[in-house]
C-alpha positions in Angstrom: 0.0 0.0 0.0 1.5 3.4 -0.7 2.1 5.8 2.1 1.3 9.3 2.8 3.1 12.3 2.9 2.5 15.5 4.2 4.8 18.1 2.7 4.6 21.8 3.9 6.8 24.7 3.0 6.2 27.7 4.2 6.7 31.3 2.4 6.7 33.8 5.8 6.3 33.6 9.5 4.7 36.3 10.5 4.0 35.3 14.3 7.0 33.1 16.0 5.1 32.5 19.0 1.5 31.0 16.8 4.1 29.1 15.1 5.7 27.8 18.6 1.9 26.9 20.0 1.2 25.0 16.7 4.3 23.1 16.9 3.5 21.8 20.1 -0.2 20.6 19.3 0.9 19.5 15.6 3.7 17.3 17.1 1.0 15.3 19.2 -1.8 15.7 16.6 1.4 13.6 14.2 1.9 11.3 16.6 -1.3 10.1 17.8 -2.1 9.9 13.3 0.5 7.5 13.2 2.8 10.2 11.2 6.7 10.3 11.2 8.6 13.0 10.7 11.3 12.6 7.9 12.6 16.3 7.7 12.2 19.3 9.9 14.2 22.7 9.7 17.1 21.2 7.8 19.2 22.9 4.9 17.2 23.8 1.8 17.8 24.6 -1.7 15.4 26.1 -3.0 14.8 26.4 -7.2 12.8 27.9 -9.8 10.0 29.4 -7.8 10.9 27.9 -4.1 11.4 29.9 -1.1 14.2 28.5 1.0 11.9 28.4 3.8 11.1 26.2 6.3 10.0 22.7 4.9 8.4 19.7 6.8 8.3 16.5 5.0 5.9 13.8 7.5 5.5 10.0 6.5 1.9 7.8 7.3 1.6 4.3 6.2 -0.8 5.3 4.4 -3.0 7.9 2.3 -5.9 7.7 4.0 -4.2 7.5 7.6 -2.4 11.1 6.5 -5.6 12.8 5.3 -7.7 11.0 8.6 -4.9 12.8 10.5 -5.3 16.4 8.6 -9.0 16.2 9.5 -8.5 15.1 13.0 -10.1 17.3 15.7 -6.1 17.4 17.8 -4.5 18.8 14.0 -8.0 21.3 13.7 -6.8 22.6 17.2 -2.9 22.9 16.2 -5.0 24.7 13.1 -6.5 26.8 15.3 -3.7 28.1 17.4 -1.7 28.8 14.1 -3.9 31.1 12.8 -2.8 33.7 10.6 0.8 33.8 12.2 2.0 31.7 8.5 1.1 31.5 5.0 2.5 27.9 3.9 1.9 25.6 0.8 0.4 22.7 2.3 -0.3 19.4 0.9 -0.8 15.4 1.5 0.9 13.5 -1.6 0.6 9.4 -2.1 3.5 7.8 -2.5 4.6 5.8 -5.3 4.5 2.2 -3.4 
C-alpha cells in the first residue's frame, strides 16, 4: 500500500510565538495519526520558484491514515492556534509504493 506524505513549505512567519503553539499541538496531533517526521528545519535549496523556507516532510503508512490525521479534531486545534501567524503551501501526496 502506498504511504502518505504531508509536505509543507512555508513562504513567511509572521508570528514566532502561533508558530511555537502549533508546533507543540501539531507534534502530538502527528503522533497520535501515526505520522513520522522525515525532515524538519534542515538545509534547503530552493529552485525555480521555491522559497528556502522552512520545509516539513511527514510520512503515514498510508493515504488515508495522513488525510484522517489532517481532519483530526487534535491537528484542527494545532490549526486553530496557528492562525494567521503563516502563510504555507500545504499538501498530502501518495506515495509511489
Amino acid at each position: 500500500m502506498p504511504k502518505g506524505y504531508w509536505v509543507s513549505v512555508y513562504r513567511t512567519i509572521s508570528d514566532p510565538e502561533k508558530l511555537a503553539a502549533y508546533n507543540e499541538l501539531a507534534a502530538l496531533a502527528v503522533k497520535a495519526g501515526g505520522g513520522r517526521v522525515l525532515a524538519r528545519d534542515s538545509r534547503v535549496v530552493a529552485y525555480e520558484a521555491g522559497i528556502a523556507e522552512r520545509t516539513i516532510l511527514i510520512e503515514f503508512d498510508s493515504f488515508e491514515q495522513a488525510v484522517a490525521a489532517r481532519e483530526s479534531a487534535a491537528y484542527q486545534e494545532a490549526l486553530a492556534a496557528l492562525s494567521d501567524g503563516v502563510e504555507r503551501d500545504f499538501r498530502i501526496i501518495e506515495g509511489l509504493d
